[in-house]
Short mmCIF file of the C-alpha atoms (twelve columns), coordinates in Angstrom:
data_MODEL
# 
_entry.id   MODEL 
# 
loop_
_atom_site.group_PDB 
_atom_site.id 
_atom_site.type_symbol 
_atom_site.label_atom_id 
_atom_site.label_alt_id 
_atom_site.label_comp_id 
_atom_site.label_asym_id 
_atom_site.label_seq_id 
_atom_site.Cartn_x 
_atom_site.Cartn_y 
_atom_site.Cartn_z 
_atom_site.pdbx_PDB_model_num 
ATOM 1  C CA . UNK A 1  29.977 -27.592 63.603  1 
ATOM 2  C CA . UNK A 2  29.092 -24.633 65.458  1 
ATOM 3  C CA . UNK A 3  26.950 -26.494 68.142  1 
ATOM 4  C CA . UNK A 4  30.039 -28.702 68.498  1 
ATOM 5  C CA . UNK A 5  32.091 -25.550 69.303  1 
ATOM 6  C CA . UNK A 6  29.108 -24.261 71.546  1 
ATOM 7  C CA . UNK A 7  28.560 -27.548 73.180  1 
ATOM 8  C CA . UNK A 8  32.814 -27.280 74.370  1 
ATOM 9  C CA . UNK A 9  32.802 -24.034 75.195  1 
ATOM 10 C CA . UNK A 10 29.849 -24.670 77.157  1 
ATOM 11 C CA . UNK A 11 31.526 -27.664 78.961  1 
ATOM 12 C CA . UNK A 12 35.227 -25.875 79.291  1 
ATOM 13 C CA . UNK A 13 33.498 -23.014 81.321  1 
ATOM 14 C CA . UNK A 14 31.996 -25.708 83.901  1 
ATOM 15 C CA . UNK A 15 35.879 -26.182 84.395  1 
ATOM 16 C CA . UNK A 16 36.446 -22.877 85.309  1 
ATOM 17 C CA . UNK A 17 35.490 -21.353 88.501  1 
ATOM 18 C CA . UNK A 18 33.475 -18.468 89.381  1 
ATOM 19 C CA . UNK A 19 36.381 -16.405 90.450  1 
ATOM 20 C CA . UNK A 20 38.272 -17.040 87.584  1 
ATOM 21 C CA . UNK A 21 35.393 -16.100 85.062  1 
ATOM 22 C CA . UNK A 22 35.164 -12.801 87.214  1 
ATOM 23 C CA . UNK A 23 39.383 -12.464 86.738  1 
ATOM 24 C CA . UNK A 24 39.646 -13.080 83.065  1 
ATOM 25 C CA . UNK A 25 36.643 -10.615 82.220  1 
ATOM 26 C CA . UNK A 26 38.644 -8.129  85.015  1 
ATOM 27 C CA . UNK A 27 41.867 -8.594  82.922  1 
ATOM 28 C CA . UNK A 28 39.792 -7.991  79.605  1 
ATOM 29 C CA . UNK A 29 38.667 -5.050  80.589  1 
ATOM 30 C CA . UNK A 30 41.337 -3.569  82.504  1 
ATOM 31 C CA . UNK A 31 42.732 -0.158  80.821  1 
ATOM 32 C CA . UNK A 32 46.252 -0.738  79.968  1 
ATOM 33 C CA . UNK A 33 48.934 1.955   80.767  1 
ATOM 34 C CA . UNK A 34 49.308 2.882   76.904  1 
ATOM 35 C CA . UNK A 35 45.459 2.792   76.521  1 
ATOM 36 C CA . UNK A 36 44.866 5.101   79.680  1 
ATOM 37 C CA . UNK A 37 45.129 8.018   77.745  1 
ATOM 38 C CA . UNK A 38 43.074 7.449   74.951  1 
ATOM 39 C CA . UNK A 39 39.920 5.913   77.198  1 
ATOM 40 C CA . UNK A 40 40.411 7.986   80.404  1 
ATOM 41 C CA . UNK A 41 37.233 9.830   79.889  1 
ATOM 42 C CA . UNK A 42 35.766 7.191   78.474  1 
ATOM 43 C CA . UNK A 43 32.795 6.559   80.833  1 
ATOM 44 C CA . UNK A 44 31.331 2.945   79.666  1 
ATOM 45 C CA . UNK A 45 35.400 1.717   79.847  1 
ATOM 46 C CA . UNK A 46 36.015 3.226   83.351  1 
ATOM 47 C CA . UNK A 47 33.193 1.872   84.776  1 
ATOM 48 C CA . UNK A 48 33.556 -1.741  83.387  1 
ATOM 49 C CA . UNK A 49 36.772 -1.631  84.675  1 
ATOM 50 C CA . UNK A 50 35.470 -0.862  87.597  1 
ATOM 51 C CA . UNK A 51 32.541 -3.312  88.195  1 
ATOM 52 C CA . UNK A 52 34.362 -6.447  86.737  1 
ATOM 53 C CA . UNK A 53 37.281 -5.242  89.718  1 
ATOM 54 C CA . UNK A 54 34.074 -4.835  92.294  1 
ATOM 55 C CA . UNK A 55 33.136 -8.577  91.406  1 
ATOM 56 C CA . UNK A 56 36.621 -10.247 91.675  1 
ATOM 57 C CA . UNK A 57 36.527 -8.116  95.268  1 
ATOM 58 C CA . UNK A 58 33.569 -9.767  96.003  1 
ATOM 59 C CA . UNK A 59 33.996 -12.929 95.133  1 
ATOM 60 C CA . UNK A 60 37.418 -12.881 97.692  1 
ATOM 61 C CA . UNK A 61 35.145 -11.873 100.057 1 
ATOM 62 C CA . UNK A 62 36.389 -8.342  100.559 1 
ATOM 63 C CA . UNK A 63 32.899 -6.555  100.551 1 
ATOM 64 C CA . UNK A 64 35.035 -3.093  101.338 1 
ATOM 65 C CA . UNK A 65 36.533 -2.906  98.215  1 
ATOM 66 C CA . UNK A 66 33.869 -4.171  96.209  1 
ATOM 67 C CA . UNK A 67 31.827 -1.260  97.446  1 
ATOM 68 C CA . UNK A 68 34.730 1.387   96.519  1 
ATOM 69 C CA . UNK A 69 35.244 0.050   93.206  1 
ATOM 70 C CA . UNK A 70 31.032 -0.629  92.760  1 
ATOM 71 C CA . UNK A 71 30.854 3.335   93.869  1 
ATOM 72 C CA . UNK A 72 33.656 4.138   91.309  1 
ATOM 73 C CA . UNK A 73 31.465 2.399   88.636  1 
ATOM 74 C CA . UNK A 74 28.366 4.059   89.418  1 
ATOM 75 C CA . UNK A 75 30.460 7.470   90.054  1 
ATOM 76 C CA . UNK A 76 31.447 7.208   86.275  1 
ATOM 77 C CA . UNK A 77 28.061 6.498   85.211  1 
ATOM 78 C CA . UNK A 78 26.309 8.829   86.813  1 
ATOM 79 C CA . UNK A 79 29.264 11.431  85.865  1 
ATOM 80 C CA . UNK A 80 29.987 12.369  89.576  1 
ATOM 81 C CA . UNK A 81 33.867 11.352  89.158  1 
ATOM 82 C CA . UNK A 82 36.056 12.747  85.950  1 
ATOM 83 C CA . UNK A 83 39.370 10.858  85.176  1 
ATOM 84 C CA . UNK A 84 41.940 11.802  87.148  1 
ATOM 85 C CA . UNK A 85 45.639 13.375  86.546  1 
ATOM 86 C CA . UNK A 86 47.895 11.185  84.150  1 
ATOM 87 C CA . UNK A 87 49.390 8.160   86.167  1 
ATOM 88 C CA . UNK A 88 52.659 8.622   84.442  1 
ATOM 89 C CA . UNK A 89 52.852 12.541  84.000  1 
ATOM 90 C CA . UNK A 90 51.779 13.477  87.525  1 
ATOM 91 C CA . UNK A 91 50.851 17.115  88.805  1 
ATOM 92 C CA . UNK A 92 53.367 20.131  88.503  1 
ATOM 93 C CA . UNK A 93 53.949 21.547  91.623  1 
ATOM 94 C CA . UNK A 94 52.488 18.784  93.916  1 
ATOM 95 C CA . UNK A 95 55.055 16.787  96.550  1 
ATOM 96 C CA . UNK A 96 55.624 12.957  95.733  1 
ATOM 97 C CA . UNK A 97 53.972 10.891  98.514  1 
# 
């Protein structure tokens, strides 16, 4: 039974294109707004998030934001970037833009 299973999953993801393997692994990984909190300094998260977002960029062609979100990736890595300020909470004493 579990070749069976194997052997379909195998042929549904012939089905699927490259672009929308790279999406669906993009929207798995994605940090939701009530998770940001709780993984925002997590560094494997950030940068998965990151990469699988580099790939779908790349895959449309858009090399320019594939390298910004590849350099956010490797930024969280190599701890060079630190989450920033809470989406939702903002700075005190900053102007909206």
């Amino acid at each position: 039974m579990s070749q069976l299973a194997q052997v379909s999953k195998s042929e549904l993801l012939k089905e699927v294109s490259t672009l929308e393997l790279a999406q669906a692994l993009a929207e798995r990984l994605a940090i939701a707004p009530n998770d940001w909190h709780r993984l925002k300094a997590n560094r494997k998260a950030q940068a998965a998030q990151q990469a699988t977002a580099a790939l779908v960029f790349l895959l449309k062609d858009n090399s320019d934001e594939a390298i910004a979100r590849f350099n956010q990736a490797k930024g969280w890595l190599d701890r060079s970037i630190s989450a920033p300020p809470c989406p939702t909470h903002g700075t005190h004493g900053s102007a909206n833009k």
